[in-house]
Legacy VTK file of the C-alpha trace (Angstrom):
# vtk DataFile Version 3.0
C-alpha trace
ASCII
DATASET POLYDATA
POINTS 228 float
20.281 -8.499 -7.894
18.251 -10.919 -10.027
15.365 -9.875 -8.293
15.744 -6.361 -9.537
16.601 -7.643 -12.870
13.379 -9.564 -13.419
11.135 -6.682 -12.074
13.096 -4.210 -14.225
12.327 -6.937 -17.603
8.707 -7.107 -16.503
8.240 -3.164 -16.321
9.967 -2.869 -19.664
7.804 -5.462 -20.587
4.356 -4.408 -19.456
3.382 -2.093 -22.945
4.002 -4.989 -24.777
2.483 -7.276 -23.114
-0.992 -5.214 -22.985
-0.888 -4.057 -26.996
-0.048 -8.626 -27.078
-2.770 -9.468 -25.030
-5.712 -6.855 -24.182
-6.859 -7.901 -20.222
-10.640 -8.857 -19.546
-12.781 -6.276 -18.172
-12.409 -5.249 -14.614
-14.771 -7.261 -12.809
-16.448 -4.666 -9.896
-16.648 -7.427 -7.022
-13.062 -7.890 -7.608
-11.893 -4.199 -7.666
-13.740 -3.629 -4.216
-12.437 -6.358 -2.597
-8.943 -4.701 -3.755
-10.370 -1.234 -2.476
-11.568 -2.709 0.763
-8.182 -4.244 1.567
-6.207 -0.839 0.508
-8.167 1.262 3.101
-6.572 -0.668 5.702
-3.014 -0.022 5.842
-2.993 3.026 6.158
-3.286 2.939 9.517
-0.604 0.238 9.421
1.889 1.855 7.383
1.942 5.257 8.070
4.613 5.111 10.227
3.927 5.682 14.497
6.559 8.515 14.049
5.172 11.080 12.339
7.302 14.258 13.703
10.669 14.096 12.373
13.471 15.624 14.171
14.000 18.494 12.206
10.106 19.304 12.135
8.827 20.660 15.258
6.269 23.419 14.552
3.898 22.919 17.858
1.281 24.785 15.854
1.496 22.391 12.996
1.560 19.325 15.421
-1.570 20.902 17.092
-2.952 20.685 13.606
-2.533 16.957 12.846
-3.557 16.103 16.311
-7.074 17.357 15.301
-7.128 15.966 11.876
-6.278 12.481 13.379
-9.358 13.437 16.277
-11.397 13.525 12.944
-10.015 11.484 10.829
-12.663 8.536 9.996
-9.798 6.150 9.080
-9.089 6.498 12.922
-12.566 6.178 13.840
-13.273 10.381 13.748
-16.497 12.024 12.751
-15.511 14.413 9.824
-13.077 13.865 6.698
-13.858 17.138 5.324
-12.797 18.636 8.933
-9.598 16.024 8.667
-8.703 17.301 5.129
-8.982 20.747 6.225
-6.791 20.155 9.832
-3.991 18.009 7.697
-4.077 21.015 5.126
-2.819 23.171 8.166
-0.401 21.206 9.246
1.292 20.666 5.635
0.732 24.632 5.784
2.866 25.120 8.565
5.297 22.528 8.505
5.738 22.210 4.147
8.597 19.463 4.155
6.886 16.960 6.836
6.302 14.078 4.195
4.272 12.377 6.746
2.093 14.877 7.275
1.339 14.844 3.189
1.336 11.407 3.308
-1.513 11.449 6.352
-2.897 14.251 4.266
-3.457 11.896 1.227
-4.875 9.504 3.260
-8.034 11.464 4.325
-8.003 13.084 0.963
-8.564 9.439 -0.616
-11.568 8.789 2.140
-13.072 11.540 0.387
-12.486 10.449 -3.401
-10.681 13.234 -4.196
-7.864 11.007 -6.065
-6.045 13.761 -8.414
-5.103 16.030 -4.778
-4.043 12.829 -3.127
-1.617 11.749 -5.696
-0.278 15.028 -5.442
0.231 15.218 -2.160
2.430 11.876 -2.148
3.919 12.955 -5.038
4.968 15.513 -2.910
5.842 13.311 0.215
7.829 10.850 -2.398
9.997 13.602 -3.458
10.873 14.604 -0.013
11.668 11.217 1.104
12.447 9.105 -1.963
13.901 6.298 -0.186
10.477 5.722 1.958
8.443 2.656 0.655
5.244 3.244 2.017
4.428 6.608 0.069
5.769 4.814 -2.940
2.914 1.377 -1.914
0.434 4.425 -0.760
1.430 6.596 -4.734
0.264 2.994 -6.044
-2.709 2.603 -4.507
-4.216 5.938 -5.195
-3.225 5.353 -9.176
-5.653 2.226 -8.804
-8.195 4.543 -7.172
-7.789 6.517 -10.433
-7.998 2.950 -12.279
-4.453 3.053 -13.842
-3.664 -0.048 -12.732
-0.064 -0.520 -14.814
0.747 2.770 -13.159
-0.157 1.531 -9.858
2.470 -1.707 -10.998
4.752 0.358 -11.497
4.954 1.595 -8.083
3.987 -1.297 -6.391
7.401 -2.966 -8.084
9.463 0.233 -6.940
8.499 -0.291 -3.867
9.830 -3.473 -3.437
13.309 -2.659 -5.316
13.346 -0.479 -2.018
12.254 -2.926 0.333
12.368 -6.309 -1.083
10.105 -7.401 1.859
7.483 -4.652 1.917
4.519 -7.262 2.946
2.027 -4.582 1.332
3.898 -4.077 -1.941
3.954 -7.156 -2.948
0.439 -8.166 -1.837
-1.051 -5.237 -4.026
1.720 -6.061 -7.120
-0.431 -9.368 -6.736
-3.619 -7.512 -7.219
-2.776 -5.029 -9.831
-1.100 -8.013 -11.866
-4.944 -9.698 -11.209
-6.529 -6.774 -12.079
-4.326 -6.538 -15.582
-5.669 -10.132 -16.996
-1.884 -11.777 -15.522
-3.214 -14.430 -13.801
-0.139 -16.881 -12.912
1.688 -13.780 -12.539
-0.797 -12.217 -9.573
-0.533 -15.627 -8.530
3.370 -16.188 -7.930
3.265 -12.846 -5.724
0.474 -13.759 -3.661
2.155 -17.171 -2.384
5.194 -15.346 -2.172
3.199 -12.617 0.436
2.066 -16.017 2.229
5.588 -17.439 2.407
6.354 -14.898 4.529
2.900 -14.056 6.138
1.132 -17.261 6.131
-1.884 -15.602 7.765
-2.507 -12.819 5.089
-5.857 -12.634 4.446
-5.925 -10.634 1.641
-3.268 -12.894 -0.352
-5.694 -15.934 0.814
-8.380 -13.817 -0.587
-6.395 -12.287 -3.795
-5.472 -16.512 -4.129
-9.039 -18.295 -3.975
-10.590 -15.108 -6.602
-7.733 -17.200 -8.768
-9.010 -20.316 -8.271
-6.365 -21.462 -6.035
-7.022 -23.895 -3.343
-5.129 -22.744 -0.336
-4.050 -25.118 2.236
-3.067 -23.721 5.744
0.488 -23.862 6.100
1.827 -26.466 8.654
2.372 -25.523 12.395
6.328 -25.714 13.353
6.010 -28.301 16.169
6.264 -27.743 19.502
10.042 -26.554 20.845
11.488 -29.480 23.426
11.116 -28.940 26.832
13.939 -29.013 29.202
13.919 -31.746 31.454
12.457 -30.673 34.744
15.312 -30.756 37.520
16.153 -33.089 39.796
LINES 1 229
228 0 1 2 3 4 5 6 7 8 9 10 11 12 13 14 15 16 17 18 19 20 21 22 23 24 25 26 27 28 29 30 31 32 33 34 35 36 37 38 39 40 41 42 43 44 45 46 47 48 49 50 51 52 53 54 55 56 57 58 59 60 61 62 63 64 65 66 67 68 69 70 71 72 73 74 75 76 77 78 79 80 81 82 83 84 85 86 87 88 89 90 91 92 93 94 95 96 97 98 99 100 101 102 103 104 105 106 107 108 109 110 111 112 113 114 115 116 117 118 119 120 121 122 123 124 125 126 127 128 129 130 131 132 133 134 135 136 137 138 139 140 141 142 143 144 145 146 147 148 149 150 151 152 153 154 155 156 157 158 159 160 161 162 163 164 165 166 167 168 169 170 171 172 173 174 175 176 177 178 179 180 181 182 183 184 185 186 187 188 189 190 191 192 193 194 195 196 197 198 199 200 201 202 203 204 205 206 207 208 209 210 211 212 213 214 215 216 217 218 219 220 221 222 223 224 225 226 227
């Protein structure tokens, strides 16, 4: 509960804050090592389920079977063909949020931001209670460089899922991003705390200027004494 209280004040906060305090300018290197790390997940946090039990259209699966076949985010030849193959699918099966969601994806491998926000605008509303479209909704407002927006998310994200691993480690980026430097900070130990081998929060942490020393191994569990 205090959890959502602070995140709530620091929303309510945020226009204040950037009419207080204007943030540097966006330093390039540091906004593609953000962009780099963002075109990862989506192959981790799509979801392995993507036909839901109530959407079973075989021509609409056939669909997103080829978009994924060319789908460069899963090593295909052809985003335009992806685009065009998840387009189907969404066609023929309108409520599959995953299929927008995969849609939005490809959509952002082309750097066509405005139809990719849509589209998990669209996947959002038909699942409201899913984190990853709400992470995904935040990422592609940073594509668009609205990086409070892409707070915004980021922090409703984890009101859903307190321990969304890729919420909080892009919170810590759009709070570096926005000039809040011990704030970007706090969240990207917190990501290590419970992923100690995060590279990206190791990354997000030493663009801050923080030293970071590996965690200690847990030592070894006792062994039963052999028997006699």
């Amino acid at each position: 509960m205090l959890y959502r209280v602070a995140m709530v004040s620091l929303i309510l906060c945020l226009p204040a804050m950037a009419q207080a305090a204007a943030p540097p300018a966006v330093d390039c290197a540091q906004c593609r090592a953000i962009c780099r790390e963002g075109a990862k997940p989506y192959q981790n946090d799509l979801g392995d389920v993507v036909v839901e039990p109530a959407h079973k259209n075989k021509d609409a699966q056939a669909a997103f079977i080829d978009a994924r076949r060319k789908d460069p985010a899963f090593g295909g030849p052809d985003v335009a063909g992806a685009v065009d193959a998840y387009k189907r699918a969404v066609l023929l099966d309108n409520d599959n949020a995953q299929y927008r969601n995969y849609l939005a994806a490809a959509l952002l491998w082309a750097g066509r931001v405005d139809e990719a926000i849509y589209n998990l605008e669209q996947a959002n509303n038909l699942v409201p209670s899913e984190p990853k479209f709400v992470v995904n909704l935040g990422y592609a407002h940073h594509r668009r460089g609205d990086e409070t927006r892409a707070l915004l998310y980021y922090t409703r994200a984890l009101m859903l899922d307190a321990r969304n691993l890729r919420a909080r480690l892009f919170l810590g980026y759009a709070l570096e991003m926005l000039g809040y430097r011990d704030e970007a900070i706090t969240e990207l130990k917190k990501v290590l705390v419970q992923d100690p081998a995060n590279d990206g929060a190791k990354a997000g942490l030493r663009r801050l200027g923080v030293v970071v020393v590996p965690m200690p191994m847990a030592p070894p569990a006792p062994q039963a004494p052999a028997p006699r």
